[in-house]
C-alpha positions in Angstrom: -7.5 -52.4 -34.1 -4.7 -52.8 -36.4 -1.3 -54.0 -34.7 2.0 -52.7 -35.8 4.3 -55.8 -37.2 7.3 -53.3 -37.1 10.4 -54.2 -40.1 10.3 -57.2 -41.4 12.6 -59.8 -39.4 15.4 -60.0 -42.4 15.8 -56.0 -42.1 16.1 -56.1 -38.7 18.8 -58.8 -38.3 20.8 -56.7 -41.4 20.2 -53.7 -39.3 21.2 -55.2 -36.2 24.6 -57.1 -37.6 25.8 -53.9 -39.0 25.2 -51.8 -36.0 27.5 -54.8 -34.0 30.1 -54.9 -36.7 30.5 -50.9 -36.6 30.7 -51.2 -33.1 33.5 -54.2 -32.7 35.3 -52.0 -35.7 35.1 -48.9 -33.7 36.6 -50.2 -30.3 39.0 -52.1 -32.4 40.7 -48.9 -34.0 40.5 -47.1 -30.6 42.0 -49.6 -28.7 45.0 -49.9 -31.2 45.2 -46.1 -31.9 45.7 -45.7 -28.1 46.9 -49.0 -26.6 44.4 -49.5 -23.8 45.6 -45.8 -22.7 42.6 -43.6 -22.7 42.7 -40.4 -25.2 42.4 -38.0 -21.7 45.3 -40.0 -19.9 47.8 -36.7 -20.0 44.8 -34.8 -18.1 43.9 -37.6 -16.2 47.9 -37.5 -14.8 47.5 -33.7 -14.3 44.5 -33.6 -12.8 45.7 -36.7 -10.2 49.1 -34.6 -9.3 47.0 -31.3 -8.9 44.6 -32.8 -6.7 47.2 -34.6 -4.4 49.6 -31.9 -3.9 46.6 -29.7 -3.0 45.1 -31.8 -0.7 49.1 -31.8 1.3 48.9 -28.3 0.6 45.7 -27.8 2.8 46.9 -30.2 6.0 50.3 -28.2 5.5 50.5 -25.9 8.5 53.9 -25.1 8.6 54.9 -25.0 5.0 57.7 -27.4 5.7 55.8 -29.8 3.2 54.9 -27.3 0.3 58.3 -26.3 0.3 59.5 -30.0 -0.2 57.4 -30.8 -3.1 58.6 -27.2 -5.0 61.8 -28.7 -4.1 61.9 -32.5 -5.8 59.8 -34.6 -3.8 56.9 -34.7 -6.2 59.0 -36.4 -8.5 60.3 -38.5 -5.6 56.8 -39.4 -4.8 56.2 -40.2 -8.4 59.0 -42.9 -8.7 58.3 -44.5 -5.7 54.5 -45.4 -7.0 53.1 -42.9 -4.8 51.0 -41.3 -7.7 49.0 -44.4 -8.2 47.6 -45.1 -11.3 46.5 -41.7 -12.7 50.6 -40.9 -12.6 51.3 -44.5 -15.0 49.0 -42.7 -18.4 51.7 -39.7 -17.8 54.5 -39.4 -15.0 55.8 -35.9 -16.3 52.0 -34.6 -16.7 51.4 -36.0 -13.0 54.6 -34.0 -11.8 53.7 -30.8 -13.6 50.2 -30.8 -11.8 51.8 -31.7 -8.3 54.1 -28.9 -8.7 51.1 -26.8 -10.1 49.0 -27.6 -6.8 52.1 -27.4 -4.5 52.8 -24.0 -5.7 48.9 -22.4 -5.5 48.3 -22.0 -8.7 44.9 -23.0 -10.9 45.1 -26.5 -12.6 45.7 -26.0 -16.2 42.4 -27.5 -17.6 40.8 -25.4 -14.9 37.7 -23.4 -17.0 38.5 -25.2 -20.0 35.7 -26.8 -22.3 36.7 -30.1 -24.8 
């Protein structure tokens, strides 16, 4: 039976210390292109205001809250922190979905494909 040696151990560590090196360059350039701010952090912000205006938008019975948010208080929530830490990659982003949500309409990325 013959056994298979695979590459020879001075390929493999070549092989091996280029794949690391392209790697550590990689994530070096990414980190300084974006600044520890992921490339999605605009949709991420969206998405997060969308989602939380929606949900007060479906325990809403009255309206009185709906009509609040159209009114300011999404970007009153957003200064006070209340967006968490979706709102910090892009407050305006975040305000633009929670107005989206508060109003009924479809998220922007809704359907979309990147």
């Amino acid at each position: 039976m013959h056994r298979h040696e695979g590459p020879p151990l001075r390929k493999f560590v070549i092989g091996a210390a280029v794949a690391v090196h392209l790697g550590t360059a990689t994530a070096g350039f990414l980190i300084d292109r974006y600044h520890e701010r992921p490339p999605w952090g605009t949709d991420i912000a969206y998405e997060g205001g969308f989602v939380q205006a929606s949900r007060i938008r479906g325990y809403d019975v009255d309206g009185t809250r709906v009509k609040s948010l159209l009114a300011g208080e999404c970007a009153l929530m957003e200064r006070q922190g209340m967006g968490g830490e979706r709102a910090v990659h892009d407050p305006a982003a975040w305000v633009e979905g929670c107005l989206d949500g508060a109003a009924g309409r479809p998220s922007r990325n809704q359907g979309t494909i990147r």
